[in-house]
C-alpha positions, 0 to 999 in steps of 0.5 A, spaced: 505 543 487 503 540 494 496 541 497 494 540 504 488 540 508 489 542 515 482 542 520 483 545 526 480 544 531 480 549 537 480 550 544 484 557 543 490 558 548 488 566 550 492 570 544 498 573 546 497 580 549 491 578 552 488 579 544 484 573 545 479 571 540 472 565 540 474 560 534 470 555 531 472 549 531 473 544 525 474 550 521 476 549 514 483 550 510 485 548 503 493 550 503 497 549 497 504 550 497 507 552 489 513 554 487 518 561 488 513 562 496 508 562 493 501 559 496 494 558 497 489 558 502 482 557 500 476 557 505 469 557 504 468 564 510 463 563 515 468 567 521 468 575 521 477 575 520 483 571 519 487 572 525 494 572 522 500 570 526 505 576 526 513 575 527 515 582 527 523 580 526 520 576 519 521 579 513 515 581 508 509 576 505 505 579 500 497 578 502 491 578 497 483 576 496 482 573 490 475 571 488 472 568 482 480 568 479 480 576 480 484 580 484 480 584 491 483 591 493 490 590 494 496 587 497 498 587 503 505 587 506 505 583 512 510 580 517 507 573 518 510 568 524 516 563 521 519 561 527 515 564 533 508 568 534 509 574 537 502 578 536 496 576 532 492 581 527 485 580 524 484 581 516 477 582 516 473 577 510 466 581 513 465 583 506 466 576 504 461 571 509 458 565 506 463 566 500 468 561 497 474 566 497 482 565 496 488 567 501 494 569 496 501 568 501 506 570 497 513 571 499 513 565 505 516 559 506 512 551 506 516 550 512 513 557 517 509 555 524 503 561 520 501 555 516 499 551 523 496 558 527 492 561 521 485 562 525 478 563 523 474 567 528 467 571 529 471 576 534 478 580 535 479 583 542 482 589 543 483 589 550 490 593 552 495 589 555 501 594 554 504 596 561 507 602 557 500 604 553 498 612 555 492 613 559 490 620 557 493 620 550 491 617 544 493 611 541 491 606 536 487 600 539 492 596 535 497 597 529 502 601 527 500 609 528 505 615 525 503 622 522 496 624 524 491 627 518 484 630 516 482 632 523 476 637 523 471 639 528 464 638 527 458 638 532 461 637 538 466 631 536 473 631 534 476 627 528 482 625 528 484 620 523 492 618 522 496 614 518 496 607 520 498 600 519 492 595 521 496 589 519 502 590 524 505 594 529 511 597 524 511 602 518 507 599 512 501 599 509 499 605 509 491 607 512 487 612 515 485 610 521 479 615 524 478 616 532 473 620 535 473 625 541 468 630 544 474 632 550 480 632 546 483 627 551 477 620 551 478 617 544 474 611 541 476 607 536 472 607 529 476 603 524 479 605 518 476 610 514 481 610 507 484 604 505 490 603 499 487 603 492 490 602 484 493 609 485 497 607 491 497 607 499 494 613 503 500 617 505 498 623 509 493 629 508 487 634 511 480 634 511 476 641 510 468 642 511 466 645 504 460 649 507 458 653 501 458 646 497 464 649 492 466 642 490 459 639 489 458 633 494 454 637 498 453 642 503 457 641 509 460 634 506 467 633 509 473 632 503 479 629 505 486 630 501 491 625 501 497 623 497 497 617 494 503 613 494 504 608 489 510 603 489 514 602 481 520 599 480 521 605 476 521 610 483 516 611 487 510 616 484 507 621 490 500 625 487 495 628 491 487 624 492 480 626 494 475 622 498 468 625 500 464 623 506 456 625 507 456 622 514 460 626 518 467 623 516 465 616 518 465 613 511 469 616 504 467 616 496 474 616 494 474 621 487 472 618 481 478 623 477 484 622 482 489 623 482 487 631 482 494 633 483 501 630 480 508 632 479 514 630 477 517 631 483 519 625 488 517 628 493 511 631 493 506 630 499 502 630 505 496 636 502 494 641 507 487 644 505 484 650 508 479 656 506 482 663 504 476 667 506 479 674 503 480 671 496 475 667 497 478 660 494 481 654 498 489 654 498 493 647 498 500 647 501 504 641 499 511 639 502 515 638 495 522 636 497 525 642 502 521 646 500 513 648 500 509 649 494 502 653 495 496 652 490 489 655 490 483 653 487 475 655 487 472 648 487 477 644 490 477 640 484 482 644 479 489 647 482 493 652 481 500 653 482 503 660 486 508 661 489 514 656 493 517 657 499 523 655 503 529 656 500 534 659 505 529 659 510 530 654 516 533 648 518 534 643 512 537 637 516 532 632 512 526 631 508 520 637 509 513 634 510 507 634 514 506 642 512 500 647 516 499 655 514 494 657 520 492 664 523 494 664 529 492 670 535 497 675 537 496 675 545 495 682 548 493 684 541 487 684 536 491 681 531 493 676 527 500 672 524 500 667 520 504 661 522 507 656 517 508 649 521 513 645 518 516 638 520 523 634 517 526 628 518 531 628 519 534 635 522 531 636 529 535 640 534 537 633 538 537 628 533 531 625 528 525 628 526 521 635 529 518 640 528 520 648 526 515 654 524 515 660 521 511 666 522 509 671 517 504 674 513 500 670 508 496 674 501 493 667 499 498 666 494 505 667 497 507 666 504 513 672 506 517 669 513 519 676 518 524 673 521 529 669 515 535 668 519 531 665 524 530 657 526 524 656 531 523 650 534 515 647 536 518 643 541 524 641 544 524 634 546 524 629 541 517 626 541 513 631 537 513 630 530 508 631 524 504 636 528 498 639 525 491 643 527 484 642 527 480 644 521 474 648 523 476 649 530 470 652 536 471 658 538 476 661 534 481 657 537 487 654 533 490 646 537 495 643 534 496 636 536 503 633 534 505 624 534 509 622 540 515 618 537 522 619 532 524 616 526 531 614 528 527 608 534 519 609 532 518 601 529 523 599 536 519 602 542 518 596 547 510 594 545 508 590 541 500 590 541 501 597 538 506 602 537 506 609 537 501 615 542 500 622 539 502 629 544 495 631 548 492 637 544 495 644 545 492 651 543 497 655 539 498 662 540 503 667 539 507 671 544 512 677 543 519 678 546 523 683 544 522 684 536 520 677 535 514 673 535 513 665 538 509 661 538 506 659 545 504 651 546 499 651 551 495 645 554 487 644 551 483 647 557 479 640 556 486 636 559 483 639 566 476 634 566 481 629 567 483 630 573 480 625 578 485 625 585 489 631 588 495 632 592 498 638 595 504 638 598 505 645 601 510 649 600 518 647 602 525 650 601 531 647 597 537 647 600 541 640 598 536 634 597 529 634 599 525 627 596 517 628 596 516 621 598 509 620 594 506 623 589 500 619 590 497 614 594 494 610 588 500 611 582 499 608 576 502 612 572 497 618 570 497 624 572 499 632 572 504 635 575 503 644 577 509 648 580 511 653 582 518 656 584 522 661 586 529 662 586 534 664 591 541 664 588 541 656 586 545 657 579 542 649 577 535 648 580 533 641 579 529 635 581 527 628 578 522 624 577 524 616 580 520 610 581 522 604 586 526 601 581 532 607 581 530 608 574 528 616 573 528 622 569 532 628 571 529 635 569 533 642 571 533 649 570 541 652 569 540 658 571 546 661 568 544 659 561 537 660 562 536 654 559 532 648 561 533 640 560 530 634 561 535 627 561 531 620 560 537 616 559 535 613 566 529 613 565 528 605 564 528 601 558 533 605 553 537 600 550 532 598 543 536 604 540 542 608 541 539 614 540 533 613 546 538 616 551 538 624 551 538 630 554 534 635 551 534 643 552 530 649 551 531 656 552 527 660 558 527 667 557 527 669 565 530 664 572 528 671 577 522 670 580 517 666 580 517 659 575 511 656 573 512 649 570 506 643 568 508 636 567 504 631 564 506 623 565 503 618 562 506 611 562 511 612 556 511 620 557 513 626 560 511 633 557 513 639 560 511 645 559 513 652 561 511 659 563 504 657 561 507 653 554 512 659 552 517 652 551 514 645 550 518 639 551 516 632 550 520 626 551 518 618 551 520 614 556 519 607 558 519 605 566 519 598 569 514 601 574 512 608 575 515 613 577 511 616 584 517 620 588 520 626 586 527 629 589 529 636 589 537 638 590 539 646 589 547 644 589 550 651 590 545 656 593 536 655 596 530 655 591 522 655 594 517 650 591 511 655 593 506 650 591 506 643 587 500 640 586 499 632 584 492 631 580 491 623 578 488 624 571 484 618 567 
């Protein structure tokens, strides 16, 4: 065994990304090296956090708090700088100041630069300074984000938690992270809210307001469902968990009896609990491999299995997860369908993860699919993922909100800081077509308070190229665009976003095919993966008349939504400057844009 003092005295070089910290000088470490990457870091805490240097190439180290020889909470899986420091990530020792504590680093070198960049600091700034990072949709503010989980409304705010990674811009270690918003489109950042514990990390799930106190925590406590995931070297064991919150979901008591749910299966996940008002009981939806297993109960404590669904049904092309069943309005009538969202990965229609659902009747044990033969898709781009609903919505309302990225690149995309934004929020509705039933996915009203600057550009016809030379004076890359077109024999009506650098996104509409597509793969940066560079496609019901169409371009976004959201599609892209002109081109024949109006949002 070897032991080193390293006294680090700091005038602090700005922390890559802007992430800057204040360290005190002559901070303190005992480090020792054992054998097998072994090693100790022993301080005494008088900081806030360790900054841990991140390399996000590095292989895996396991990280733990011991005190008075006994282990704290649980390990975490970190990328920890060898050869260089990419970015660096606060561990918080809070809990722990005026202590004498040790740092276990398992599985790193003696030689690693981490041992010479560790860092003790009373603040971690969390200034952006990704060029890429979204301006009106939600992101982690540092971290790895994927699935989102537990949203509720309640009094006025909008919970959003999701699964996340505070210790690295990857996939690992699997938190809750919570945000907060009163206008579904401004996010503050709250922290974590559930942490991995003995049962294991806390995969995805929902979260109820029990507002006749049926579990017995309290009226109008907040429970939230998760799976538990817990590594073996025997296989994996997923089981379903509760917490509860007296405080509005700022903070949780996990379940004194978890798990509450288990099973044999391998794949046996992501809870969606909801009240069943006709026969007065919760039902828990649960993805279960390829299918859907469906469980009630009275006290949300005691589960009941009662049916499953899914065999024959839909797309199979990878793992069913991220499970909703909601009552959804039928437009034009009083009535309602229930719909069941169902997300797999992979088996999306471009490749990847996405999203398909079926609609259907539900009698609070067993859900019934009208159109069995049938594959419906949510969205048509490759960036919509994991989409659920809030609980508890105002109004009746029922709004969706999906995670912007795909499985085949998400731990790839060109940031480092922190990966991963959700869609912006969308309220669901139900829509006619012949003899069938779609979901329509409109934009949440409360995208429009973002609107700030607006530019009309006044209505001209297409007969070959035509270029609008700027969308807005100042362009940073955020804003909505509102169109409306007209055709008059074009059989491609196209047109494209381009910034300065010739880097742009083709949409069009093919006439003939009643289809229409969106190619990314001159958006900008596409090389991270060789499944970036697309086009993907959606089916119109109509190219005669007028055509109404909705962009929303954020940085690294453009989701399109048509016919008032009767097709979505959302796609990532990633731009060296932002695109802030767009060309028009009728090929063959003429079309008219009768309006295009260009708002600034923030």
């Amino acid at each position: 065994m070897k032991k080193y003092t390293y006294t680090i005295k700091t005038a602090f070089l700005g922390m890559l990304l802007g992430m800057t910290a204040s360290v005190q000088a002559d901070s303190l470490f005992t480090i020792r090296h054992m054998a097998n990457e072994q090693n100790l870091v022993s301080l005494n805490v008088s900081e806030q956090y360790l900054l841990l240097p991140i390399q996000e190439n590095a292989p895996e180290s396991k990280i733990g708090i011991i005190k008075n020889n006994k282990q704290e909470g649980t390990y975490m899986n970190v990328r920890l700088a060898r050869e260089r420091v990419d970015y660096y990530f606060p561990l918080s020792l809070s809990a722990y100041k005026g202590q004498h504590i040790s740092i276990d680093i398992q599985g790193l070198p003696e030689s690693s630069l981490c041992w010479k960049e560790l860092k003790m600091s009373d603040s971690f700034d969390m200034t952006n300074k990704e060029k890429f990072r979204p301006v009106y949709h939600h992101t982690p503010a540092y971290g790895w984000m994927n699935d989102p989980n537990g949203m509720f409304y309640k009094d006025g705010v909008y919970h959003l938690y999701f699964q996340y990674n505070p210790y690295g811009s990857m996939w690992g270690n699997m938190h809750w992270g919570h945000s907060t918003s009163t206008d579904l489109t401004h996010w503050n950042y709250e922290g974590v809210a559930l942490a991995p514990d003995a049962w294991g990390a806390i995969f995805s799930g929902s979260c109820v307001v029990d507002k006749e106190n049926t579990a017995g925590f309290g009226k109008d406590a907040v429970i939230a469902f998760y799976t538990s995931a817990k590594p073996s070297p025997w296989g994996d064991v997923q089981s379903q968990s509760m917490a509860y919150s007296l405080d509005n979901g700022k903070t949780f008591t996990k379940y004194e009896h978890n798990p509450i749910l288990t099973s044999a299966e391998r794949d046996f996940r992501d809870p969606k609990v909801f009240w069943y008002a006709p026969g007065k009981h919760w039902v828990m939806m649960l993805a279960v491999g390829q299918h859907m297993e469906i469980y009630s109960s009275t006290n949300l404590k005691e589960w009941k299995k009662e049916s499953e669904f899914g065999a024959m049904q839909g797309a199979h092309g990878g793992v069913w997860e991220c499970p909703d069943l909601v009552e959804v309005k039928v437009e034009g009538t009083s009535q309602k369908k229930w719909v069941l969202i169902c997300n797999l990965n992979p088996g999306g229609p471009f490749g990847g993860s996405a999203a398909q659902y079926f609609v259907g009747s539900f009698d609070g044990k067993e859900f019934v699919n009208e159109s069995p033969t049938q594959t419906k898709w949510l969205d048509w781009g490759k960036d919509n993922y994991a989409t659920v609903t809030w609980s508890n919505a105002p109004e009746g309302r029922c709004i969706a909100l999906g995670w912007m990225s795909n499985w085949q690149y998400a731990n790839n995309i060109p940031t480092l800081q922190y990966r991963s934004a959700n869609t912006i929020a969308r309220d669901l509705t139900l829509y006619r077509s012949g003899e069938e039933l779609y979901l329509k996915s409109t934009p949440s009203a409360e995208i429009k308070k973002a609107r700030t600057d607006k530019v009309s550009v006044p209505s001209f016809r297409v007969s070959g190229p035509y270029e609008v030379k700027s969308l807005l004076p100042s362009n940073e890359g955020a804003y909505e665009i509102e169109m409306t077109l007209n055709n008059a024999g074009a059989s491609k009506i196209t047109f494209s976003l381009l910034n300065d650098n010739g880097e742009k996104v083709t949409m069009y509409y093919d006439v003939l095919r009643k289809q229409f597509a969106m190619d990314r793969s001159e958006s900008g940066e596409v090389s991270f993966s060789k499944d970036f560079p697309a086009l993907t496609v959606a089916p119109v019901a109509d190219t005669k008349g007028d055509i109404r169409l909705r962009l929303f371009v954020d940085r690294s976004s453009v989701e399109a939504f048509g016919e008032d959201g009767k097709f979505a599609m959302t796609n990532l892209v990633f731009p060296s400057a932002p695109y802030n002109r767009m060309v028009f081109d009728s090929g063959t024949g003429k079309f008219t844009v009768k309006s295009l109006t260009v708002y600034k949002l923030q």
